[in-house]
C-alpha positions as CSV (number, residue, x, y, z in Angstrom):
1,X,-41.8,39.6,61.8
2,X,-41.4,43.1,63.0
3,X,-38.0,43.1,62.1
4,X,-38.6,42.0,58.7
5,X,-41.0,44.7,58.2
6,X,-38.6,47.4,59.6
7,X,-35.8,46.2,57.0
8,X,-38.4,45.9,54.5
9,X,-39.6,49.7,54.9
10,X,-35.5,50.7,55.0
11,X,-34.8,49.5,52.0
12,X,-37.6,51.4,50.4
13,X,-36.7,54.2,51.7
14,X,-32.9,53.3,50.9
15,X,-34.2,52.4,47.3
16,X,-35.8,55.5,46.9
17,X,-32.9,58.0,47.7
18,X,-30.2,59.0,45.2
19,X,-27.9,58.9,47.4
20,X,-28.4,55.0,48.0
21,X,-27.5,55.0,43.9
22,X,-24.8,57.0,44.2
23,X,-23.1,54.8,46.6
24,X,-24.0,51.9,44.9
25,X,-22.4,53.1,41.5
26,X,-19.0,54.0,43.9
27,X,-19.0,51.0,46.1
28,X,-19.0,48.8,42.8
29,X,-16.3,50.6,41.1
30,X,-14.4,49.9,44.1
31,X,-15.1,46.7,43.9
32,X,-13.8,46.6,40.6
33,X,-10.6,48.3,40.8
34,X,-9.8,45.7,44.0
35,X,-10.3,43.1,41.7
36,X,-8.8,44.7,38.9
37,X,-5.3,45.5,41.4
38,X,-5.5,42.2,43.2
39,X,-5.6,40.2,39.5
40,X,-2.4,42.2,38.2
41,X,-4.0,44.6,36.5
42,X,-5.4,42.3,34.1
43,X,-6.8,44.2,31.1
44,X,-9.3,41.5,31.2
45,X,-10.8,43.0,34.9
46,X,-11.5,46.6,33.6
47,X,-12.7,48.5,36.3
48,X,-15.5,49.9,34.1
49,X,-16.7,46.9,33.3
50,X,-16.5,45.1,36.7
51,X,-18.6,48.5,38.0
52,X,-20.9,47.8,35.1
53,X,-21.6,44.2,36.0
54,X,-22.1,44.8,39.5
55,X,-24.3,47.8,39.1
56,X,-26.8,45.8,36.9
57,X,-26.7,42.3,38.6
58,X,-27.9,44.8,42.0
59,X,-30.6,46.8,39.6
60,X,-32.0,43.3,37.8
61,X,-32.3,42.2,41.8
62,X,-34.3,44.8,43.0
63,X,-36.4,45.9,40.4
64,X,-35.0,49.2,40.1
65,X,-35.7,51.3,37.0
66,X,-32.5,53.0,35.1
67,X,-34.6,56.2,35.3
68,X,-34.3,55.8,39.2
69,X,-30.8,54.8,39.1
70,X,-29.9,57.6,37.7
71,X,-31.4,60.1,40.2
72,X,-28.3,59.3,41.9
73,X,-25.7,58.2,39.0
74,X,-26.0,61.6,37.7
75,X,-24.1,63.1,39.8
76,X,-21.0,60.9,39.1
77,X,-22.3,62.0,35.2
78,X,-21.4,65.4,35.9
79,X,-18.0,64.8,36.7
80,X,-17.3,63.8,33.2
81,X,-16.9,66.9,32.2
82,X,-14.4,68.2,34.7
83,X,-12.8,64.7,33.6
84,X,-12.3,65.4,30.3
85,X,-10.9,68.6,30.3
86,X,-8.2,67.2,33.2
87,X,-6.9,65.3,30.4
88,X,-5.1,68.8,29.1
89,X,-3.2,68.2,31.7
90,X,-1.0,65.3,30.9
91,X,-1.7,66.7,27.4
92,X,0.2,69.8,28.0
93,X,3.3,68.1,29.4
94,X,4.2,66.3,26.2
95,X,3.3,69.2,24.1
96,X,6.5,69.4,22.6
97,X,6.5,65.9,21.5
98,X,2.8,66.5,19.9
99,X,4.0,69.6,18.2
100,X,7.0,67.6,16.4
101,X,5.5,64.8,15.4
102,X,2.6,66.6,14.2
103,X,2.1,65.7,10.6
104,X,2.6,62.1,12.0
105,X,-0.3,62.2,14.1
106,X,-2.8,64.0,11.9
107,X,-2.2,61.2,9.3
108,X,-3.0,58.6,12.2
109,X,-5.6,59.8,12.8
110,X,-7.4,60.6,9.7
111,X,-6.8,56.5,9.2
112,X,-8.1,55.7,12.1
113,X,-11.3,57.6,11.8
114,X,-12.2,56.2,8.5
115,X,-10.9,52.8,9.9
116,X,-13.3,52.8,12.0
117,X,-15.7,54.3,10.2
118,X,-15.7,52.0,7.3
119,X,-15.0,48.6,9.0
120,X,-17.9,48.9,11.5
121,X,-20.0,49.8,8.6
122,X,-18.4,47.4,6.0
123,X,-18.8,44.0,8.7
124,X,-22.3,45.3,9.5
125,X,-23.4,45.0,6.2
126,X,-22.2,42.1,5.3
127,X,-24.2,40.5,8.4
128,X,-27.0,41.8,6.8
129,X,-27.8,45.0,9.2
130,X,-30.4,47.4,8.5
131,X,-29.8,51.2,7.5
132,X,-30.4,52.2,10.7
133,X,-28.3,49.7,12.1
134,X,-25.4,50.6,10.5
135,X,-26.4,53.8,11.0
136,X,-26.1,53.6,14.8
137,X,-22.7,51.5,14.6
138,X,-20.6,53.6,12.3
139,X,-20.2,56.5,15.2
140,X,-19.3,53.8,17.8
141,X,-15.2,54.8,18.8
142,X,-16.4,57.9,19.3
143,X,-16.9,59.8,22.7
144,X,-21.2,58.7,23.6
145,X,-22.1,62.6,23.8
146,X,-20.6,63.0,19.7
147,X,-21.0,59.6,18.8
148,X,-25.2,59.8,19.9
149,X,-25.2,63.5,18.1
150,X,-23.6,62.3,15.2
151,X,-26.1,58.9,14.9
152,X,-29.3,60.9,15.2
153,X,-28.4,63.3,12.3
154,X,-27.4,60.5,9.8
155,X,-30.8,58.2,10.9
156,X,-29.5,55.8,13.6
157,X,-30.9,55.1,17.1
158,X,-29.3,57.2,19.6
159,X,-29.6,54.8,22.7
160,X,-27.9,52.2,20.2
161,X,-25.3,54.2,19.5
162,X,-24.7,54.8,23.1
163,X,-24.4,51.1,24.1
164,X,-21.9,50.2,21.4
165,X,-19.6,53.2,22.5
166,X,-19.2,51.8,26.1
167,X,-18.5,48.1,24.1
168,X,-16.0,49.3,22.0
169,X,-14.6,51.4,25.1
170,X,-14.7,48.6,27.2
171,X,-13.5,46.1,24.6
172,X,-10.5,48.5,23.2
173,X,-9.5,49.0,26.7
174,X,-9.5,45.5,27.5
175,X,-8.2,43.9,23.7
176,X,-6.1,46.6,22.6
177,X,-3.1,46.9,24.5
178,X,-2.5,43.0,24.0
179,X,-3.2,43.6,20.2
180,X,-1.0,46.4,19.9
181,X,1.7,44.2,21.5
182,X,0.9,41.6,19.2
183,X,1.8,43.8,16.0
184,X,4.8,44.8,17.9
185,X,3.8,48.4,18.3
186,X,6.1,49.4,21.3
187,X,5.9,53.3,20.9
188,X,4.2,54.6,24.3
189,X,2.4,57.9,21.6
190,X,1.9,55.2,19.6
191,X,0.0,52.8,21.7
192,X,-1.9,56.1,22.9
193,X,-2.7,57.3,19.5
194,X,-4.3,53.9,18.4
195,X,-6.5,53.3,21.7
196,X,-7.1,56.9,22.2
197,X,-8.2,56.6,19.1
198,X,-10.6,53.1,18.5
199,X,-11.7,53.4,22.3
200,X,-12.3,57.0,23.4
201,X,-13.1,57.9,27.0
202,X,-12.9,54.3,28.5
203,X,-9.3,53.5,26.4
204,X,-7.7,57.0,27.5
205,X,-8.6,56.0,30.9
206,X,-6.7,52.7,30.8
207,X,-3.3,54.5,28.8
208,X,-3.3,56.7,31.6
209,X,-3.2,54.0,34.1
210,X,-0.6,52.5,32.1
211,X,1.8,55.2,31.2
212,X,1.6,59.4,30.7
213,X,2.8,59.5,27.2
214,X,0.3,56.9,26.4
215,X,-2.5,58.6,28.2
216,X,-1.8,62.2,26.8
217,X,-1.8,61.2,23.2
218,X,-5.3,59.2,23.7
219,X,-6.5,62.2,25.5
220,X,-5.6,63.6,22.3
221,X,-6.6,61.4,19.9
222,X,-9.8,61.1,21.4
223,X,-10.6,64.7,21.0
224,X,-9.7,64.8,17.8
225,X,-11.1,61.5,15.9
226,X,-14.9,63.1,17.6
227,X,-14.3,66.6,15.7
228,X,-12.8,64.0,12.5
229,X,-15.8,61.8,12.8
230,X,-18.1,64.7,13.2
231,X,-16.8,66.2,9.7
232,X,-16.5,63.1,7.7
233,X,-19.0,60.6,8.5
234,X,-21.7,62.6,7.8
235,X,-19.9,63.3,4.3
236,X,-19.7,59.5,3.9
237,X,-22.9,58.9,4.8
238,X,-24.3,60.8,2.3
239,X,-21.9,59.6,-0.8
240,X,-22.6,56.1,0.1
241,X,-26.7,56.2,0.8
């Protein structure tokens, strides 16, 4: 009985620290990159979503708030930055390709913005979705930091917003290369440019794992469909409602 007790009073102690969350959230994307390496690199496994699932089934089983989870978590939040901006890297050492295929790639990407734009909006309304609904979707392939800013100027939910960015993240990442094979795009800048460009952060992370080219021109992409979005869904926004 003692010993019960004495477990008992560790793991609320354990609970309590941030540091206990912030080995959680790195134990279970460990987890999920095993997994995700031991199954062939099946898109299916993503890493990020693995992590995901683990982290919840672990909150759900102890009670724990997110608030409290992310006492810890935030200090894997703060590396996003530093994250991003890495991406320059691999950027910079296909510069020279980016710079001749430039017109090329500003095209793609105006399409894709308004792709997604329109088609999340367009297949949300036709399900019958609510202003602020479609509101909170039309942001969705963009970065969560944008894609929340962008939602909460036009009249959608924030919080929303920010759970159908890491679905469409997790979903391009896991979909997209498969799709892209399917429709026979073969390009490496290609492949990059279109997931980079539905599936932000979570997508450039995959192209990278994949292949340089690929990763640089999501990295790219990415950047540049959140300044696109920015600009023209707001514009849109206000010519259709």
């Amino acid at each position: 009985m003692d010993n019960l007790q004495s477990l008992q009073d560790t793991w609320v102690y354990l609970s309590a620290s941030p540091l206990f969350h912030l080995t959680l959230t790195l134990v279970a994307f460990q987890a999920a990159s095993w997994l995700f390496e031991k199954g062939g690199r099946n898109p299916l496994l993503n890493p990020v979503l693995g992590a995901v699932i683990l982290v919840v089934l672990v909150l759900l089983a102890t009670g724990t708030d997110y608030a409290t989870y992310f006492e810890g978590a935030q200090f894997v939040h703060f590396l996003l930055g530093p994250a991003t901006v890495s991406l320059a890297v691999p950027l910079y050492r296909q510069w020279h390709m980016v710079r001749r295929s430039g017109p090329a790639i500003a095209v793609s990407l105006l399409c894709g913005s308004l792709t997604a734009i329109l088609s999340a909006v367009g297949v949300t309304w036709l399900m019958g979705g609510s202003a602020e609904v479609l509101a909170s979707i039309a942001p969705k392939s963009v970065t969560a930091p944008v894609a929340m800013a962008i939602a909460r100027e036009i009249g959608g939910v924030p919080s929303l917003t920010a759970v159908l960015v890491i679905v469409t993240g997790i979903l391009g990442a896991m979909i997209g290369p498969w799709v892209l094979t399917a429709v026979r795009v073969r390009a490496w800048s290609a492949r990059g440019l279109a997931i980079g460009t539905a599936s932000h952060g979570i997508g450039t992370a995959r192209a990278l794992q994949v292949n340089e080219t690929a990763g640089a021109l999501a990295g790219l992409a990415m950047g540049l469909n959140a300044l696109a979005t920015a600009i023209l869904l707001p514009l849109i926004w206000g010519l259709l409602f």
